[in-house]
C-alpha positions in Angstrom: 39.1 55.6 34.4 37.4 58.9 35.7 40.5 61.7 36.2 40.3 64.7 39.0 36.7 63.7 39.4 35.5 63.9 35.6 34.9 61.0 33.0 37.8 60.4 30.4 37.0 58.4 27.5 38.5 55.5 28.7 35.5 55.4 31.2 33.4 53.7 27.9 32.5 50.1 27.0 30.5 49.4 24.1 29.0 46.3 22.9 26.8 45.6 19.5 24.6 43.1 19.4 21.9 41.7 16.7 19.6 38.3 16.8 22.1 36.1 16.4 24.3 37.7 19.7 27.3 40.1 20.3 29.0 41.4 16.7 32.8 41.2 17.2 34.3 44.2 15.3 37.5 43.3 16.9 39.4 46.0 18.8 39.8 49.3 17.9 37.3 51.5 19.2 38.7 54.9 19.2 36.0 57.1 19.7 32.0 57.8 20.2 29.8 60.4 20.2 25.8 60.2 20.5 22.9 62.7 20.5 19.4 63.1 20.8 17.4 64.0 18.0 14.6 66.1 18.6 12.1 68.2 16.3 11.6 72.0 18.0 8.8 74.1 17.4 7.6 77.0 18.4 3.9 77.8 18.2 3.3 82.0 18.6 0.0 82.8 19.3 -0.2 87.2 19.0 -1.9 87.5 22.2 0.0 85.3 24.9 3.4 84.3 25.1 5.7 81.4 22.6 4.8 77.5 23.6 7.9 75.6 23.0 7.2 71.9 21.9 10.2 69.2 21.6 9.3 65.8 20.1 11.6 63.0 20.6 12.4 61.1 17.7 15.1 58.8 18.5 19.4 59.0 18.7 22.2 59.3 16.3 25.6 59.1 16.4 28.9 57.9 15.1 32.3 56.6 16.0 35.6 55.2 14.6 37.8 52.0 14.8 41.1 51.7 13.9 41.0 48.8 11.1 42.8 45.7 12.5 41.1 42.6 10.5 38.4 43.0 8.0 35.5 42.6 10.4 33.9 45.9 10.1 34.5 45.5 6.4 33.0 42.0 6.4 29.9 42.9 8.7 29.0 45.6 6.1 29.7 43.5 2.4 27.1 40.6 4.6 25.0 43.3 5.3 24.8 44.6 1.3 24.3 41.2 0.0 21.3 40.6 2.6 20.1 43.1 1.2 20.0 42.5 -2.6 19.0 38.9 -1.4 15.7 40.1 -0.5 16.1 39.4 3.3 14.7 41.5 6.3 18.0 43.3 7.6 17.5 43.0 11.3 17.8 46.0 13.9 21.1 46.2 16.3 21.2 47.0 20.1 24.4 48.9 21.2 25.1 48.6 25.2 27.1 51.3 26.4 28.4 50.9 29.8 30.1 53.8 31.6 32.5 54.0 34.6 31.3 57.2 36.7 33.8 58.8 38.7 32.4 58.1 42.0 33.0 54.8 40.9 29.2 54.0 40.6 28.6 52.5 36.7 26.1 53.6 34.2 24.7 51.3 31.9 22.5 52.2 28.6 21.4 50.8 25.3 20.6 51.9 22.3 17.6 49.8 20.3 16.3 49.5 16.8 20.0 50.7 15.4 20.9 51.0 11.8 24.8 51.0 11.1 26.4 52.7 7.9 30.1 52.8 7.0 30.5 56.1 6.3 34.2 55.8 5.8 35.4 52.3 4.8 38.9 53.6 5.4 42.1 55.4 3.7 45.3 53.0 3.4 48.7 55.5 3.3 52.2 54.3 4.2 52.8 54.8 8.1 49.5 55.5 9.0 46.4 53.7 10.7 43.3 52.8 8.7 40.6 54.5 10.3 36.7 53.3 10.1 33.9 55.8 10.6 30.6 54.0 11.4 27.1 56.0 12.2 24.4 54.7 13.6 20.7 55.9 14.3 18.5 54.3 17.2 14.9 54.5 18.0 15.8 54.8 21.5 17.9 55.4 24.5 17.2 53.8 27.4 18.7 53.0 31.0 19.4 49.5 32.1 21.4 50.4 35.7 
């Protein structure tokens, strides 16, 4: 919910999604971060001034669960044996649906994602078993 007029991170739903439907990774969603990923250049002719060029070419980003069941860890071993199967992994969609704090909400999603556990985890007495997951995406787009 937005606070003094500002988004919080509890203003966030996401939702993954592949052929088949919505990917349950349970609860445990901690965090997420996303950016744009461009290519810059600058041409610099001697006799007039720079040209900047951006080309767009796509998003990345990551985010952590806090491990509760073994779905993450199940999605991923699937994912491998696909993989060594010979089978045509299939691209993700991510939906991320944000509560604005004029109360207004903002929807998005993410398409042609690729997810990689980057962090399967670290088990210690006392302590939560956090999941790091990236993902890249050919696009960004808005739904509402």
């Amino acid at each position: 919910m937005p606070s003094s007029g500002y988004s919080t991170g509890q203003d966030i739903t996401l939702h993954f999604y592949d052929q088949n439907g919505a990917i349950d990774f349970g609860i445990g969603v901690i965090n997420f971060n996303a950016k744009q990923d461009v290519t810059k250049n600058r041409i610099k002719p001697i006799d007039s001034p720079s040209v900047n060029q951006v080309f767009y070419e796509g998003w990345s980003g990551s985010f952590d669960i806090e491990r509760n069941n073994p779905k993450v860890t199940d999605y991923f071993i699937s994912q491998e044996a696909a993989f060594y199967r010979g089978e045509n992994l299939p691209e993700l969609s991510i939906t991320e649906t944000i509560s604005e704090a004029d109360g207004s909400i903002s929807q998005y999603i993410y398409t042609g994602v690729r997810l990689s556990l980057d962090d399967g985890g670290s088990f210690q007495r006392d302590s939560p078993v956090t999941q790091r997951l990236s993902f890249e995406a050919a696009r960004k787009q808005k739904l509402s």
